[in-house]
N, CA, C and O atoms as a GROMACS GRO file, in nm:
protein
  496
    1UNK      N    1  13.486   4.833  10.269
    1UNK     CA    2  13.359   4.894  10.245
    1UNK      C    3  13.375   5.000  10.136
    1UNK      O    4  13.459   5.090  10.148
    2UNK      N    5  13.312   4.992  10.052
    2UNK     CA    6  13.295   5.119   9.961
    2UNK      C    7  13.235   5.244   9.977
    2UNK      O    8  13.141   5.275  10.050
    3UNK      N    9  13.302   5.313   9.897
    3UNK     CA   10  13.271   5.490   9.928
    3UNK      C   11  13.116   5.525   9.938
    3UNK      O   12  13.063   5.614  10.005
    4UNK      N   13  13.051   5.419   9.846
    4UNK     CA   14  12.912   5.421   9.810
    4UNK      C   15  12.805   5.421   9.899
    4UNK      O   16  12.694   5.473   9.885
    5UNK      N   17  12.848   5.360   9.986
    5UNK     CA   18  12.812   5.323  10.146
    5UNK      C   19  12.777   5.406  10.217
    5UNK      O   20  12.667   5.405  10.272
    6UNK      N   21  12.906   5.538  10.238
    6UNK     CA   22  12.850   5.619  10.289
    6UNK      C   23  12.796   5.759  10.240
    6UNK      O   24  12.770   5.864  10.298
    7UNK      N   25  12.790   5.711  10.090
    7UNK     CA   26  12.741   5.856  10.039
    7UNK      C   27  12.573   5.876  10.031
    7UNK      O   28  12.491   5.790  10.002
    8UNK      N   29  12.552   5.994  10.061
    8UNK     CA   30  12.420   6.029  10.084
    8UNK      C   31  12.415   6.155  10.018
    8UNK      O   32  12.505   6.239  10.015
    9UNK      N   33  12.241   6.164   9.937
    9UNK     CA   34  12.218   6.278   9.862
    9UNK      C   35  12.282   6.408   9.962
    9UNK      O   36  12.336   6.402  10.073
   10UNK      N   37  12.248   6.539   9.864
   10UNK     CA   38  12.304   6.660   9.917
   10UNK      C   39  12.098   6.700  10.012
   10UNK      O   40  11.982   6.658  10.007
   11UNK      N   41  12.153   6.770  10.060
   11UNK     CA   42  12.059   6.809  10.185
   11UNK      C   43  12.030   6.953  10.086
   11UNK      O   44  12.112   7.043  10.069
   12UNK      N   45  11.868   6.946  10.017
   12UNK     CA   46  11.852   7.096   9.921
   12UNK      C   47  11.856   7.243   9.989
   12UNK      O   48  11.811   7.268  10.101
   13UNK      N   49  11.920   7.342   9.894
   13UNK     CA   50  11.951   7.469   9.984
   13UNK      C   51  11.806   7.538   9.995
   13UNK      O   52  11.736   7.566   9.897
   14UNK      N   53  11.778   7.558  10.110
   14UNK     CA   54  11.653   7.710  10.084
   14UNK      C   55  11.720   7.830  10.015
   14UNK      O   56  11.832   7.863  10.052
   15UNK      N   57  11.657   7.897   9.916
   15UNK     CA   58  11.773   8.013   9.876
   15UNK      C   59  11.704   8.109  10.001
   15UNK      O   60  11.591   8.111  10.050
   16UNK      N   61  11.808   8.173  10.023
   16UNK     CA   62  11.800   8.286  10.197
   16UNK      C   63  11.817   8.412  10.098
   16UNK      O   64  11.911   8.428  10.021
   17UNK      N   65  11.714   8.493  10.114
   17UNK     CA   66  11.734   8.679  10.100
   17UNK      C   67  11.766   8.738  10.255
   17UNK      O   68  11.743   8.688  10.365
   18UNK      N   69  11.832   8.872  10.216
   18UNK     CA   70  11.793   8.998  10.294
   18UNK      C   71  11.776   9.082  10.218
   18UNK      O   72  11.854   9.102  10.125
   19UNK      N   73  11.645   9.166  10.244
   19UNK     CA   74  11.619   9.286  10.159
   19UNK      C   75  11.604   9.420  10.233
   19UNK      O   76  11.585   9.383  10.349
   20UNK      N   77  11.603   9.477  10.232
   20UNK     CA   78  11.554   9.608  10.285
   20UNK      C   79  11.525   9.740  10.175
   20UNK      O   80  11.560   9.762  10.059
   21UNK      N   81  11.422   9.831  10.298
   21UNK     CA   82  11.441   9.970  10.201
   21UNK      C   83  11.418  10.028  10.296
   21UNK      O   84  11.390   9.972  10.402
   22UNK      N   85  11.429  10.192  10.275
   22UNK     CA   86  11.395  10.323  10.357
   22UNK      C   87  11.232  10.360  10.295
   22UNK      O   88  11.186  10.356  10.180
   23UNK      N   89  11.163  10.403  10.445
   23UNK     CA   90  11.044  10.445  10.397
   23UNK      C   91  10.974  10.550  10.466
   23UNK      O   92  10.966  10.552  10.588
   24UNK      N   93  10.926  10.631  10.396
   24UNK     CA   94  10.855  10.731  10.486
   24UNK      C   95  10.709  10.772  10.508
   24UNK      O   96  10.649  10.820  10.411
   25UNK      N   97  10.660  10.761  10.600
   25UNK     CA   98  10.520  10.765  10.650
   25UNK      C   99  10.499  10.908  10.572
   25UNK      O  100  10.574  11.004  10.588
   26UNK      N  101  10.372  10.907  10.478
   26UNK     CA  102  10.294  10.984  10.418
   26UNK      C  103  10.195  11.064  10.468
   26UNK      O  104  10.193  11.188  10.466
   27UNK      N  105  10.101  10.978  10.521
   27UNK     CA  106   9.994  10.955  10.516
   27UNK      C  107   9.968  11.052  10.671
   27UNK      O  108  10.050  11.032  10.760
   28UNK      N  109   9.833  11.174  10.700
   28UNK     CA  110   9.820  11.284  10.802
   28UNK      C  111   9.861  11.207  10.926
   28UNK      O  112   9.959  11.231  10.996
   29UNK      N  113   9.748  11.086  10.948
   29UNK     CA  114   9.747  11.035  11.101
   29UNK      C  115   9.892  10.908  11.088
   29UNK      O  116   9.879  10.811  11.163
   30UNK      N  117   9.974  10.909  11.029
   30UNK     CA  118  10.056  10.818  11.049
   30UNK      C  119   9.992  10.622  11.027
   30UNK      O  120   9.902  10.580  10.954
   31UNK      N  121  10.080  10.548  11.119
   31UNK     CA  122  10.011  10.430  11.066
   31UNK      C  123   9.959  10.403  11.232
   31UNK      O  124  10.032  10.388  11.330
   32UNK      N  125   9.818  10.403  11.227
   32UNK     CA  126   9.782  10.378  11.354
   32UNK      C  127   9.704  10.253  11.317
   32UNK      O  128   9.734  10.192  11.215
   33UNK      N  129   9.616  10.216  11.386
   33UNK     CA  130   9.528  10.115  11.387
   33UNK      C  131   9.494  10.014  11.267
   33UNK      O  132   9.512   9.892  11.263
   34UNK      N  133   9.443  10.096  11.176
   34UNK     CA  134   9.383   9.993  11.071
   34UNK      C  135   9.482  10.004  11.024
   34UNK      O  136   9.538   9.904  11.069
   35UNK      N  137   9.591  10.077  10.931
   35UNK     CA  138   9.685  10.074  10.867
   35UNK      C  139   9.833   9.941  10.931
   35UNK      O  140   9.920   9.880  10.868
   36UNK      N  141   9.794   9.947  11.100
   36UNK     CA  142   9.870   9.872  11.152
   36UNK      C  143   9.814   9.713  11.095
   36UNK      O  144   9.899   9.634  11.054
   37UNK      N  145   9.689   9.678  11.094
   37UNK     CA  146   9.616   9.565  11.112
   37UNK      C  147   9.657   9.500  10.931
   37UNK      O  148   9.668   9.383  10.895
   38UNK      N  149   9.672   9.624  10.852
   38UNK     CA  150   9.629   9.575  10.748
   38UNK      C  151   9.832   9.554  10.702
   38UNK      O  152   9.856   9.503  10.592
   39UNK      N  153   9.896   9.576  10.749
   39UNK     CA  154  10.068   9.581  10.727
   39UNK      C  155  10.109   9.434  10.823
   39UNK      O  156  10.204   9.362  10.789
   40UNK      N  157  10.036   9.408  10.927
   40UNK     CA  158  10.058   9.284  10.971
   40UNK      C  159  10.014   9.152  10.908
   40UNK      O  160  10.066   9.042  10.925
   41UNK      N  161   9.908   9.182  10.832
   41UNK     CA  162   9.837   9.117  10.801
   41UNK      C  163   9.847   9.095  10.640
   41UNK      O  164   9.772   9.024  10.573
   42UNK      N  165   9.991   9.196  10.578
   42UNK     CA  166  10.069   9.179  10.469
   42UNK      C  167  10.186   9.089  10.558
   42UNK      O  168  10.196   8.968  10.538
   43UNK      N  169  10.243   9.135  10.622
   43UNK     CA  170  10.360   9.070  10.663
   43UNK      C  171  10.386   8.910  10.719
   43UNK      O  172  10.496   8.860  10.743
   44UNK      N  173  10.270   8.855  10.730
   44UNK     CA  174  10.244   8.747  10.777
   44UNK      C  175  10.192   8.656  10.677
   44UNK      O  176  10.149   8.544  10.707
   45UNK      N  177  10.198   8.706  10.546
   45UNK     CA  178  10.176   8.597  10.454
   45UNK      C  179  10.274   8.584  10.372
   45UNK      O  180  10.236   8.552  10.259
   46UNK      N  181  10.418   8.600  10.388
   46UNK     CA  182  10.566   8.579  10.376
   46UNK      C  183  10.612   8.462  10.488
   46UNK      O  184  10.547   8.435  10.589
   47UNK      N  185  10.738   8.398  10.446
   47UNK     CA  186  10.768   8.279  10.523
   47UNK      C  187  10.900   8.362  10.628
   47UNK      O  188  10.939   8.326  10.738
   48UNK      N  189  10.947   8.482  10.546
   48UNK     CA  190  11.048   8.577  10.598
   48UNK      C  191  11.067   8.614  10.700
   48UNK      O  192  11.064   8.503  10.754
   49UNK      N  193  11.089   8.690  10.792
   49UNK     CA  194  11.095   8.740  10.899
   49UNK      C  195  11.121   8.892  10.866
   49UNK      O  196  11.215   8.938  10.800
   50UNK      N  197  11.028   8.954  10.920
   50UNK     CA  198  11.001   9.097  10.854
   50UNK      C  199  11.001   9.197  10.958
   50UNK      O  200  10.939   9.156  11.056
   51UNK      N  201  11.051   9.320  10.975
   51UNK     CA  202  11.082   9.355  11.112
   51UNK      C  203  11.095   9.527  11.096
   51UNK      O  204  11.140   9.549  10.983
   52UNK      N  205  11.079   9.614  11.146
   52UNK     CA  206  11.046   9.760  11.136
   52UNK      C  207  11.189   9.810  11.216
   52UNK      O  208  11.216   9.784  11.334
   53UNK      N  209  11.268   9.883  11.125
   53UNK     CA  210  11.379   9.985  11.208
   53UNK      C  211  11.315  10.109  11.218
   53UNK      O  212  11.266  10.164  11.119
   54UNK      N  213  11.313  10.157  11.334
   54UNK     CA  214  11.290  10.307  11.366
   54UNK      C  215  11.337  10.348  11.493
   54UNK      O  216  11.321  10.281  11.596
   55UNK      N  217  11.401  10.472  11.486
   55UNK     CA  218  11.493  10.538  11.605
   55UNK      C  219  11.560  10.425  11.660
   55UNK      O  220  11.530  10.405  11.777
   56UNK      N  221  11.646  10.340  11.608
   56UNK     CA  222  11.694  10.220  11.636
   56UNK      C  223  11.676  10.095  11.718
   56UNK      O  224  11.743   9.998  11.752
   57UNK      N  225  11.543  10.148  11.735
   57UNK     CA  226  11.482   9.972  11.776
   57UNK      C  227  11.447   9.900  11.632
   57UNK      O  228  11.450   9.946  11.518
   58UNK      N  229  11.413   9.770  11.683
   58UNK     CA  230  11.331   9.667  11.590
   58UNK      C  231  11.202   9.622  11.656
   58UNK      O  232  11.186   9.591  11.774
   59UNK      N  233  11.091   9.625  11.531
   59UNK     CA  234  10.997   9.574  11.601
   59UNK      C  235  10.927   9.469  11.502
   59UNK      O  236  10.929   9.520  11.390
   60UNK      N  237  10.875   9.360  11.501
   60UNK     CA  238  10.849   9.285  11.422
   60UNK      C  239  10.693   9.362  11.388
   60UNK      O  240  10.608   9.425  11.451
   61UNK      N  241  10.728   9.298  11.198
   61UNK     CA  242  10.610   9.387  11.132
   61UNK      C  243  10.483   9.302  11.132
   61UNK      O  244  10.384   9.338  11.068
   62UNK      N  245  10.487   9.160  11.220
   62UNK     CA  246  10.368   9.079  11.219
   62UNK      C  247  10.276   9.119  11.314
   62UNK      O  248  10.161   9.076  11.312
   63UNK      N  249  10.320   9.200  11.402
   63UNK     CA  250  10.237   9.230  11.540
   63UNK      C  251  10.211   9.400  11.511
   63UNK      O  252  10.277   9.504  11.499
   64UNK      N  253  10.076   9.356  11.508
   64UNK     CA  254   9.976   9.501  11.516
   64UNK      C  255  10.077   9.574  11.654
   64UNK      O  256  10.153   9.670  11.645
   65UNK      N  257  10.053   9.511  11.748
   65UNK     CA  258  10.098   9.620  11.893
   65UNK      C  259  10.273   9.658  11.834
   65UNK      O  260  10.303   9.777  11.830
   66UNK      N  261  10.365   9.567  11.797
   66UNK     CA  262  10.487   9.576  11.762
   66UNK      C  263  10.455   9.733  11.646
   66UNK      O  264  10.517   9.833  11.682
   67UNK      N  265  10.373   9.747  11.531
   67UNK     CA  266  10.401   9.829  11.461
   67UNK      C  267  10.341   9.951  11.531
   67UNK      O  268  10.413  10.050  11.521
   68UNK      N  269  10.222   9.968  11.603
   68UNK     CA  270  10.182  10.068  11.686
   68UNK      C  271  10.323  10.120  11.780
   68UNK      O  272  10.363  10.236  11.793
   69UNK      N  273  10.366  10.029  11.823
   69UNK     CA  274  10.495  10.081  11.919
   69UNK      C  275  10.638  10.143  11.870
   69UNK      O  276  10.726  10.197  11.937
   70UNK      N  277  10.628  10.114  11.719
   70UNK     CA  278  10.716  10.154  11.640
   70UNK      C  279  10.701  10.339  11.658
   70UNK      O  280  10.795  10.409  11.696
   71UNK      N  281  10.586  10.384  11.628
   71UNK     CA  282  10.496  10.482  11.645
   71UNK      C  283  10.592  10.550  11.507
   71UNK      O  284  10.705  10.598  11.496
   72UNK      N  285  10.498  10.530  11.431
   72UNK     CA  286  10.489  10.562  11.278
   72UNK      C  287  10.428  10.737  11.231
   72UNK      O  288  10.353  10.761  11.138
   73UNK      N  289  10.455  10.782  11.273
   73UNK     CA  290  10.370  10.906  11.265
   73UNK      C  291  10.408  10.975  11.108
   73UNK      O  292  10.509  10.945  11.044
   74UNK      N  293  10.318  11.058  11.070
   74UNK     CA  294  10.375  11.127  10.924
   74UNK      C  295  10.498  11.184  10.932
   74UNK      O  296  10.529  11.252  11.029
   75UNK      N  297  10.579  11.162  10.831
   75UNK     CA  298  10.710  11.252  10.846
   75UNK      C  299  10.796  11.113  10.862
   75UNK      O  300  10.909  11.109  10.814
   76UNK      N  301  10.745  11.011  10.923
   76UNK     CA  302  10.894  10.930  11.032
   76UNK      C  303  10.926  10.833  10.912
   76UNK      O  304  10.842  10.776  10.842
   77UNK      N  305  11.104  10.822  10.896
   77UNK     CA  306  11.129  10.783  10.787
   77UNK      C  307  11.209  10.631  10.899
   77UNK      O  308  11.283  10.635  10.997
   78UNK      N  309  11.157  10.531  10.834
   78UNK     CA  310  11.191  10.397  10.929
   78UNK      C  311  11.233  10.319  10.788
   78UNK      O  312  11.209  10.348  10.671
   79UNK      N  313  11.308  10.204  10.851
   79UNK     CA  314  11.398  10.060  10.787
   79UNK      C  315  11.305   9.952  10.770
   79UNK      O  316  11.274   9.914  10.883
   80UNK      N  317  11.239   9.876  10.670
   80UNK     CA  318  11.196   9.765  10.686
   80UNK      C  319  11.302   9.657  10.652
   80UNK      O  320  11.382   9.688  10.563
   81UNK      N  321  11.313   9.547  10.704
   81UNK     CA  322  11.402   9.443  10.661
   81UNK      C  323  11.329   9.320  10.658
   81UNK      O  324  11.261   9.295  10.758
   82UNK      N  325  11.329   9.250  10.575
   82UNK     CA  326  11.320   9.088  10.558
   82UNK      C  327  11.460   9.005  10.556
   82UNK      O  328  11.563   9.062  10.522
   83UNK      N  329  11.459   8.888  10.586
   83UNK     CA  330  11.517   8.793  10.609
   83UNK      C  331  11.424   8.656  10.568
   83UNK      O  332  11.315   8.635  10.622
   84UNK      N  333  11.483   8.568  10.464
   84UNK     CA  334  11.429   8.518  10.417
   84UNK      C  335  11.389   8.437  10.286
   84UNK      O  336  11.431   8.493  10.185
   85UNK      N  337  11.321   8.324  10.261
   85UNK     CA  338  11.341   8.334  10.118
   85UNK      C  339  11.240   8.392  10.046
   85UNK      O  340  11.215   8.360   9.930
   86UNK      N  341  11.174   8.486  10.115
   86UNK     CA  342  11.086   8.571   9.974
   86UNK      C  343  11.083   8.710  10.032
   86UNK      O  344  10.979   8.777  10.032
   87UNK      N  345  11.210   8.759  10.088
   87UNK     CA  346  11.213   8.875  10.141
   87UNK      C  347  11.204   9.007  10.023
   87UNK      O  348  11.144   9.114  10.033
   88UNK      N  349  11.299   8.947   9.896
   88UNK     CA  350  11.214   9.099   9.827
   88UNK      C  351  11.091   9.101   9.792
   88UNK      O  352  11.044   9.212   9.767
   89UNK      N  353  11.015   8.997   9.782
   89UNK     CA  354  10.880   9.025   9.764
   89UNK      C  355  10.804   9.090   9.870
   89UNK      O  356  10.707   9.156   9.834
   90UNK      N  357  10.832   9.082  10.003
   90UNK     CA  358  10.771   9.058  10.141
   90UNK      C  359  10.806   9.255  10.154
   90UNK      O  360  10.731   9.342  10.196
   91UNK      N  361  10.930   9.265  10.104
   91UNK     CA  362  10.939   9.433  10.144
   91UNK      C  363  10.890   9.494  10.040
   91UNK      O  364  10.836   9.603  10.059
   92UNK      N  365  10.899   9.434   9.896
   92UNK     CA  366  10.794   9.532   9.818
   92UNK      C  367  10.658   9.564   9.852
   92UNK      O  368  10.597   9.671   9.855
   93UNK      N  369  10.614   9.416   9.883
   93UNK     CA  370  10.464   9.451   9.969
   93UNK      C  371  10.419   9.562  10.072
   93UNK      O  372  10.326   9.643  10.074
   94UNK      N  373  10.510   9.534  10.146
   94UNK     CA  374  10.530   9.621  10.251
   94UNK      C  375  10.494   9.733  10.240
   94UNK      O  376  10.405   9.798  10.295
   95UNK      N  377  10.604   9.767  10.124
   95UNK     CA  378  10.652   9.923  10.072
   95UNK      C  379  10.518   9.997  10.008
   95UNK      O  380  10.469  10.103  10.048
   96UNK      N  381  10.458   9.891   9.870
   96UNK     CA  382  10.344   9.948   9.861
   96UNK      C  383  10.260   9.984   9.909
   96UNK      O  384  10.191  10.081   9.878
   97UNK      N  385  10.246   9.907  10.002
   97UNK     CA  386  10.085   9.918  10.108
   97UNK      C  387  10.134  10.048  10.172
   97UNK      O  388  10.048  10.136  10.178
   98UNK      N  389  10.270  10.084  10.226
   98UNK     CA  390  10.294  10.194  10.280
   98UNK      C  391  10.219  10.364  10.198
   98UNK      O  392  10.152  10.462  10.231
   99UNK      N  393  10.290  10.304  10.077
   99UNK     CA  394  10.268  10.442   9.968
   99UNK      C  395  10.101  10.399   9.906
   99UNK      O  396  10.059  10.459   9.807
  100UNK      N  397  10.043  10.326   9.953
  100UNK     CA  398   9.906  10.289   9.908
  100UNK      C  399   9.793  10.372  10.015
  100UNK      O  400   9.682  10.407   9.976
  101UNK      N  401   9.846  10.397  10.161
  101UNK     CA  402   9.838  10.433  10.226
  101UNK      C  403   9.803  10.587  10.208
  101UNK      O  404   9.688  10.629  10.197
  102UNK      N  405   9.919  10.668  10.206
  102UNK     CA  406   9.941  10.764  10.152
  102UNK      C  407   9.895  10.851  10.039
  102UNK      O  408   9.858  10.969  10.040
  103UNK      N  409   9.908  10.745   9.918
  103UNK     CA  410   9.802  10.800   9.802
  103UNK      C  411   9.655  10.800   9.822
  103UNK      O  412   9.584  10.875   9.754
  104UNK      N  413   9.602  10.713   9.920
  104UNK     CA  414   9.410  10.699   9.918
  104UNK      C  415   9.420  10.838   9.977
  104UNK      O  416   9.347  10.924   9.929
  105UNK      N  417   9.521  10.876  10.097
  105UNK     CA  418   9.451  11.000  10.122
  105UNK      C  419   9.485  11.116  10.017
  105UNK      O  420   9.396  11.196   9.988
  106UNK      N  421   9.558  11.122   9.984
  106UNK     CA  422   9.571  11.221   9.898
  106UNK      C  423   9.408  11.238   9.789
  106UNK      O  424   9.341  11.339   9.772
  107UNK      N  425   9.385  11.096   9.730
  107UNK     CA  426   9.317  11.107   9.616
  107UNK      C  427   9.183  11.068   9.654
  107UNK      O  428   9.168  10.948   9.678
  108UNK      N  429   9.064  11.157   9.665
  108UNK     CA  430   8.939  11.098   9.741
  108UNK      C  431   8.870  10.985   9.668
  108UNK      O  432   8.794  10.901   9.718
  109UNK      N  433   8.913  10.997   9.530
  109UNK     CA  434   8.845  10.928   9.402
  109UNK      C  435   8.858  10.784   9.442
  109UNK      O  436   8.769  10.700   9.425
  110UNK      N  437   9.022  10.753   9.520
  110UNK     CA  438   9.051  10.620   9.500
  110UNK      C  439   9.111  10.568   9.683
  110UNK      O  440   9.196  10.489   9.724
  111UNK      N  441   9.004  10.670   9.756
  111UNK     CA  442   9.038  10.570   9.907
  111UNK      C  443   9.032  10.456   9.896
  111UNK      O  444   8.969  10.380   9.822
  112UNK      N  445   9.138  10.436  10.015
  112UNK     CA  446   9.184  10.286  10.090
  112UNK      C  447   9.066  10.233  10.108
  112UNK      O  448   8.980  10.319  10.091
  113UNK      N  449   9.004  10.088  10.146
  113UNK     CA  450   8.913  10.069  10.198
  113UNK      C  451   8.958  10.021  10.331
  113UNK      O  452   9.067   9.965  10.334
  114UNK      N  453   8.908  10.031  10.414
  114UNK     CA  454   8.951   9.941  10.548
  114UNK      C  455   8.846   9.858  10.612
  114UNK      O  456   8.725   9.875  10.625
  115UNK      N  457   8.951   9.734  10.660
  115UNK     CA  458   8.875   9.639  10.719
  115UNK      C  459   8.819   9.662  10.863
  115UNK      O  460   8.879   9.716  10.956
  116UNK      N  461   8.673   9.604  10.862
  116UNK     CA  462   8.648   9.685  11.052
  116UNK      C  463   8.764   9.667  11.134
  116UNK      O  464   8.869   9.612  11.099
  117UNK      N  465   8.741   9.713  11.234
  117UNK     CA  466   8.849   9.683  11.318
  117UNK      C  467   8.792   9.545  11.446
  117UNK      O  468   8.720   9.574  11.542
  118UNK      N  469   8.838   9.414  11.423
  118UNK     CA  470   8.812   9.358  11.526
  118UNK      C  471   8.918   9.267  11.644
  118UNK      O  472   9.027   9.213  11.622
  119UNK      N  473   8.852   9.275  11.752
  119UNK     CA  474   8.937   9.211  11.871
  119UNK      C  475   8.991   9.131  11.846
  119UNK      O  476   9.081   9.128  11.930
  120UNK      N  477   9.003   9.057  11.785
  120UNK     CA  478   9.067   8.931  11.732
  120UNK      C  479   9.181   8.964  11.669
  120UNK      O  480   9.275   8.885  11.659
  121UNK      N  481   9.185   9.113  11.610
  121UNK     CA  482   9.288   9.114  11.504
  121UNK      C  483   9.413   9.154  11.598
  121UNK      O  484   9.526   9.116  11.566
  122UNK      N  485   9.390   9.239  11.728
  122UNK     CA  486   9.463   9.322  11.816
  122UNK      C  487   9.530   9.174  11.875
  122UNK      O  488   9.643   9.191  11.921
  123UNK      N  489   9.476   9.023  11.882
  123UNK     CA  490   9.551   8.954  11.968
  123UNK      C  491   9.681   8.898  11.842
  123UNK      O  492   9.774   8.851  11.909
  124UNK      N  493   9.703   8.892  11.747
  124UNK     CA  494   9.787   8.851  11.656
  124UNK      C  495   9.968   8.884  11.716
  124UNK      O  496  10.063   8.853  11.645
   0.00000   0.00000   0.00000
């Protein structure tokens, strides 16, 4: 039998990231509610696996209740990490929306807008 026989194409690689950065909550009330809704709702349109370090737990950044439990308050400087193949994109996102956060309040000219808040979003 020939070699030919049993050769079979190569199986294509996914290219795999890990990214991370350090980040620090800006913003007076921390990331509560809408800020939670609207960071899950970045994090979930990555294929990555995206996940919140703070005081050394992990909490995944797709779940509104997961980032509420993180408890993000101003001042708290936490780890985001992706895993993944579009993880530096997935933590730049992240990152901005964090400091996007932060700047609306600072600048009245150019508030955040936020999405209502609905029941639907709390079951995610």
């Amino acid at each position: 039998m020939s070699q030919s026989a049993y050769h079979q194409p190569p199986v294509p690689m996914i290219a795999f990231q890990t990214s991370e950065r350090e980040l620090t909550v800006g913003n007076k009330l921390g990331l509560h509610a809408r800020p939670a809704i609207r960071l899950a709702r970045c994090a979930r349109q990555f294929a990555s696996t995206i996940e919140i370090i703070a005081r050394g737990e992990r909490f995944s950044a797709r779940q509104v209740v997961d980032i509420l439990l993180a408890d993000l308050s101003v001042g708290t400087t936490f780890r985001i990490v992706a895993e993944g193949p579009d993880a530096e994109s997935a933590v730049q996102a992240f990152a901005a929306l964090v400091r996007q956060f932060a700047e609306a309040e600072r600048s009245p000219e150019s508030q955040l807008t936020t999405d209502r808040l609905r029941w639907d979003d709390l079951d995610d």
